[in-house]
N, C-alpha and C positions, 0 to 999 in steps of 0.2 A: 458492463464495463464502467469502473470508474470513472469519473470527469474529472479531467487534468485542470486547471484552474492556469487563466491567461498566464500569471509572472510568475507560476511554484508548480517547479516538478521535481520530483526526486530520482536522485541517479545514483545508481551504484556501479562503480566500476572496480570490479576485484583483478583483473589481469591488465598489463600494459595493451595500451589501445592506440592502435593504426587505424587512418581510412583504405579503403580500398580504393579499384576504378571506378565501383559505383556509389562510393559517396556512401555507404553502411560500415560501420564503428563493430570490428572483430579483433577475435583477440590469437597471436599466434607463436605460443611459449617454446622455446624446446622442451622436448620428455625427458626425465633423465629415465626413464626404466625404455630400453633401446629396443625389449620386446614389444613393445608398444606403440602398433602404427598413431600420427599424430596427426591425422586427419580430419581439415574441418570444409564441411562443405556448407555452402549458400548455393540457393536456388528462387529464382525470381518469382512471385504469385500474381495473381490476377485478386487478391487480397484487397479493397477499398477502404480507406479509412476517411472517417469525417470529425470535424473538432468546431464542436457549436454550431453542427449543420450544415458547415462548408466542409464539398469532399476536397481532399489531399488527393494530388496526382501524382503525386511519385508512386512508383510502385512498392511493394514491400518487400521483404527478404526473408525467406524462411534458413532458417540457423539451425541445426541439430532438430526438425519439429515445432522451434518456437517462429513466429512472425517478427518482423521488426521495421522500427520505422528508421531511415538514417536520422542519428541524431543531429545531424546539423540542420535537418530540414523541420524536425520538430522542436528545437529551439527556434528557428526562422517563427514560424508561425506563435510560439507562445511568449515571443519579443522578448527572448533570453538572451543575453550576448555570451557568444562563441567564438572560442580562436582557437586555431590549432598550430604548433608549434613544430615541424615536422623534425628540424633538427635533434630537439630532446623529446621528441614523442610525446608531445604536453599537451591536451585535453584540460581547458579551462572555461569553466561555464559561471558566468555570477548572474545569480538567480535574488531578487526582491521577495520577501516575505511579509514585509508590509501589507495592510489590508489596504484596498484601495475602496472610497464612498462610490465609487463609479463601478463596482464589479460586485454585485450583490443579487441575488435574488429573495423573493420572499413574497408575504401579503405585507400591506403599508397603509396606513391611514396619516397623511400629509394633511395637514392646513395652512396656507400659504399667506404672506404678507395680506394678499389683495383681497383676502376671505374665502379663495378659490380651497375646494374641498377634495382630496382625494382620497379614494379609496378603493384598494383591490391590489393586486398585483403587480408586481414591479421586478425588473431585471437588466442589469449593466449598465444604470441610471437613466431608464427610460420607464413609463408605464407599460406592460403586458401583461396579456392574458384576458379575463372577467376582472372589470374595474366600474365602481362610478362616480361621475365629475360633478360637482355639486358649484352651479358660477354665483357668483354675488348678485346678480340681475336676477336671480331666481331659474334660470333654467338648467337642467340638467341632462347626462347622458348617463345612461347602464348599460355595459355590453362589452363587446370585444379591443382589446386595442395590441395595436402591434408596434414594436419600437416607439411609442410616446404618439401616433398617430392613431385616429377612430377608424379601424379598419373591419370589416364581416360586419354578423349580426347584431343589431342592437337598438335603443329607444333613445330619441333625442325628444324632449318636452323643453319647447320655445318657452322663453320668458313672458309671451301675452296669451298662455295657456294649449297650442296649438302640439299636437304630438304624431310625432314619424316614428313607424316601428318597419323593422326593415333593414336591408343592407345598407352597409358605407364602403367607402373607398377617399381615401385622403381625406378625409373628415367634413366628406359631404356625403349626400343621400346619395349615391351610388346601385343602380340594382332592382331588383323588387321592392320595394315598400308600401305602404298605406298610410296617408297623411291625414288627419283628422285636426279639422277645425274646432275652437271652443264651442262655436254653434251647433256643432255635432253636423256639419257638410262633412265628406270625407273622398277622399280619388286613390285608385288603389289602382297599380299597373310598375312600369318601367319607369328607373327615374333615371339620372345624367343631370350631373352638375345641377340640382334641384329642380330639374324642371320635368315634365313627364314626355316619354317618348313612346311615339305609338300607342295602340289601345290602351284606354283606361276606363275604369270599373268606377263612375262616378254616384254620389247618395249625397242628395239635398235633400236638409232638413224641411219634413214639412210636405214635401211634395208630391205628385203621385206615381205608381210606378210607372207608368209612362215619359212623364217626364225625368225623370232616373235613369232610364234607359236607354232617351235621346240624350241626356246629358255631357255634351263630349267635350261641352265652350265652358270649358273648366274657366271660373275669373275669379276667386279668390287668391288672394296672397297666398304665397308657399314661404314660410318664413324660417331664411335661411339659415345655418349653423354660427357665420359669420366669428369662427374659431379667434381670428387673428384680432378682432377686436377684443375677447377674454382674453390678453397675454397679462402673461406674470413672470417672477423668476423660478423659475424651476428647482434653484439652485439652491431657493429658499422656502424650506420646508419644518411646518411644526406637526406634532402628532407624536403619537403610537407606531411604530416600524418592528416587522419582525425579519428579519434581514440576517439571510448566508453571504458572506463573502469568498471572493473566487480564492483565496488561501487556507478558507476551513474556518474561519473565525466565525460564530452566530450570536449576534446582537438583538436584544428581544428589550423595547422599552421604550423611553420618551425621548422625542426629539424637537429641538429648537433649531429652527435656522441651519441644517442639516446637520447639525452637533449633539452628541449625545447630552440629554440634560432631563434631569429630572430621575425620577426610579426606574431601572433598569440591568438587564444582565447578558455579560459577555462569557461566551464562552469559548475561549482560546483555540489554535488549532497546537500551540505549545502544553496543552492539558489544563492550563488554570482557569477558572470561571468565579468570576466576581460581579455578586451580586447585592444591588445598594444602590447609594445617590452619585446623580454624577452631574458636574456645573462644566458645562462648552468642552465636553471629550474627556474632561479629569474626574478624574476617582476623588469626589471630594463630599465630605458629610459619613453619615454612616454606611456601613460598609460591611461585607464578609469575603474575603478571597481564600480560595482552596487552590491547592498546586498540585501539580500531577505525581510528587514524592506522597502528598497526603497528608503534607502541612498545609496549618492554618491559620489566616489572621481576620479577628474580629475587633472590630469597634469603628474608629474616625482615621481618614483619609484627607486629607490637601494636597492639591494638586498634584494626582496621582501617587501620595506617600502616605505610608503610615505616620499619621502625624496627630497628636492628644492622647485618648486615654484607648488602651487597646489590648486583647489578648492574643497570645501567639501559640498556636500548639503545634510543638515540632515534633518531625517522626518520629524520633527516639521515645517519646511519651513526656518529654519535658515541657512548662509553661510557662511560660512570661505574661502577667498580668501588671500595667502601669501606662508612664508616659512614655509616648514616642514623638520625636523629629526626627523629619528627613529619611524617613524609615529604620532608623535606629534607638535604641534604647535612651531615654534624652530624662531623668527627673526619679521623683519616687516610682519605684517599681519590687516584686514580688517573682524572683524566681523558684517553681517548686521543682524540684527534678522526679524524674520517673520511680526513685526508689520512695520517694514523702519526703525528703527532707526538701530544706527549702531556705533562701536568702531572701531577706526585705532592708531594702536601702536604699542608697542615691548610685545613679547610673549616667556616666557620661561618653559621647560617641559609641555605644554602645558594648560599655565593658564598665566593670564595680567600679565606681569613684565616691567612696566617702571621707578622701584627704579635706581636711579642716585641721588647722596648726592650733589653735587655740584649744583643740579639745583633748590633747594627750591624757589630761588629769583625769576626766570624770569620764569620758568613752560614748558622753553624751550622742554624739553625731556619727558615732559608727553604725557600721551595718548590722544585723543579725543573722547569725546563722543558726538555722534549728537543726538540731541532728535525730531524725524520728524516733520514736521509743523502739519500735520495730528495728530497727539499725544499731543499737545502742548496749545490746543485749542485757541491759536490766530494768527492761519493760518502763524507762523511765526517759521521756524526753531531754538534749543537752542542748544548752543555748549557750555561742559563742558571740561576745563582742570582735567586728574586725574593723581593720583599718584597711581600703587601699586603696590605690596610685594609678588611673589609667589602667583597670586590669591586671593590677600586682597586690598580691597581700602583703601589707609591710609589718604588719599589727595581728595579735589577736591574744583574748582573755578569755579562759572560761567563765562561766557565770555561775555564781552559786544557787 
């Protein structure tokens, strides 16, 4: 089954849509062929459904064979807003498409203001899964975490060399574990809130088995995780991220301060994927974006435009090689078109502009137009002087 992503779900409604008594979105037209009973039946299931782990209790509704959830209640849950209008029988749902930084999964490698390290897994801006935390004091953890907390199995190595391997819970020693000292003492049993509960399997360095044995007056330090002293902002993060969002978008690349920056590529859930530099989330520096028609634009980007020197290849097989602003055609530029012929001139808001009043006489500052030998039918290329206005030809000469 798919994963419906918290704020995007797609709805198709092909007939006028009522609720019923129980709150399920059915549809109920008249026939016009009268031999044709119009009969639509629902029938309730023992059907469960769960969304991110959490079951849904409503029940579900079997329709013709198919299952269904009421839509009002799975908009509830995917914080869609819904109204229904019973007067005009109106079904209006506005759905965000926007990618949110807080709804992403992926692996992430975060480095943070404080020098705090991360790496591993990440999801709905918390750390999970297998991650490891690398603190500026020098200690570190590898292992399991759940929702941004050290939870299961995993290794914690204290900043004065001292290493716990073993369960956690709230991001302390929780569980089984085995604590070893730099001296290589080590106690091995039940822990709780760092401390050991009931039997433990204790090894002093050095000593004999006998004394190992009776060893029960554990007096070494158990040097705690003491999480809340490593705080940082979380919010702020540099590194490498490879990151799905909950709308279908996947971001693979450098990040500043949770901003896209540096070399990196997005891949739309609109179809287009652009890949290149980006400065705090903008498309800026060099650049290549593809679109889901299967046009293309290469070259320089500001602030999320096409903007300097840049090619464009559009579906139909035509290209634009030049300047751009603002994502438009902006300076000298080279149109060829898909048959070979091709325009070189000045372009302005992105249509021919080579009006200059002063050059009627010598055609100096007009455009060119080539008409390919191929095109021409006497194997022999034709070069036109033009003149124009915003996108108008007002002028034009052949060229001998």
């Amino acid at each position: 089954m798919k994963n419906l992503g918290k704020k995007s779900m797609s709805l198709i409604l092909s007939l006028v849509l009522i609720i019923s008594s129980v709150g399920i979105v059915y549809a109920d037209e008249p026939n016009e062929d009268k031999n044709v009973e119009d009969n639509l039946e629902a029938v309730l299931t023992d059907l469960k459904v769960k969304l991110n782990g959490s079951k849904v209790l409503d029940e579900t509704v079997v329709i013709d064979g198919k299952s269904y959830l009421p839509l009002e209640k799975m908009c509830e849950l995917l914080e869609i807003e819904f109204s229904y209008d019973d007067e005009n029988r109106t079904i209006e749902i506005n759905s965000s498409q926007e990618n949110d930084k807080e709804l992403f999964h992926g692996n992430v490698k975060f480095v943070y203001s404080n020098g705090t390290i991360y790496e591993g897994g990440y999801r709905n801006g918390q750390f999970n899964g297998d991650g490891t935390i690398n603190y500026p004091d020098g200690s570190m953890y590898e292992g399991n975490f759940v929702n941004g907390v050290i939870e299961g199995e995993g290794e914690y190595t204290a900043s004065n060399g001292d290493v716990y391997v073993g369960q956690f819970v709230n991001n302390d020693y929780c569980g089984h574990g085995k604590y070893t000292c730099l001296n290589g003492n080590s106690i091995e049993g039940k822990f709780e809130s760092s401390k050991i509960k009931g039997y433990a399997r204790v090894k002093i360095s050095g000593e004999d088995e006998a004394r190992q044995m009776g060893g029960y007056d554990w007096t070494s330090h158990v040097e705690t995780m003491d999480i809340s002293s490593k705080a940082f902002d979380l919010h702020k993060y540099n590194g490498t991220a490879d990151l799905i969002y909950a709308n279908g978008d996947h971001y693979d690349g450098a990040l500043t301060d949770d901003c896209y920056n540096g070399n990196g590529t997005l891949i739309s859930q609109d179809g287009s994927t652009y890949k290149g530099n980006w400065i705090m989330n903008k498309k800026s520096g060099n650049g290549t974006i593809t679109y889901a028609d299967g046009s293309m634009y290469k070259g320089y980007f500001l602030n999320g435009q096409y903007d300097g020197q840049g090619k464009m290849y559009y579906v139909n097989g035509d290209v634009y090689d030049g300047a751009w602003k603002l994502s438009k055609k902006e300076g000298y530029g080279r149109y060829t078109e898909a048959n070979g012929n091709y325009f070189y001139g000045m372009w302005k808001n992105d249509v021919k502009h080579t009006l200059d009043e002063d050059d009627d006489e010598d055609y100096k500052e007009y455009g060119t137009y080539v008409k390919n030998s191929k095109n021409t039918g006497c194997n022999k290329s034709e070069y036109y002087k033009q003149k124009w206005e915003n996108g108008e030809l007002l002028k034009q000469r052949k060229d001998k």
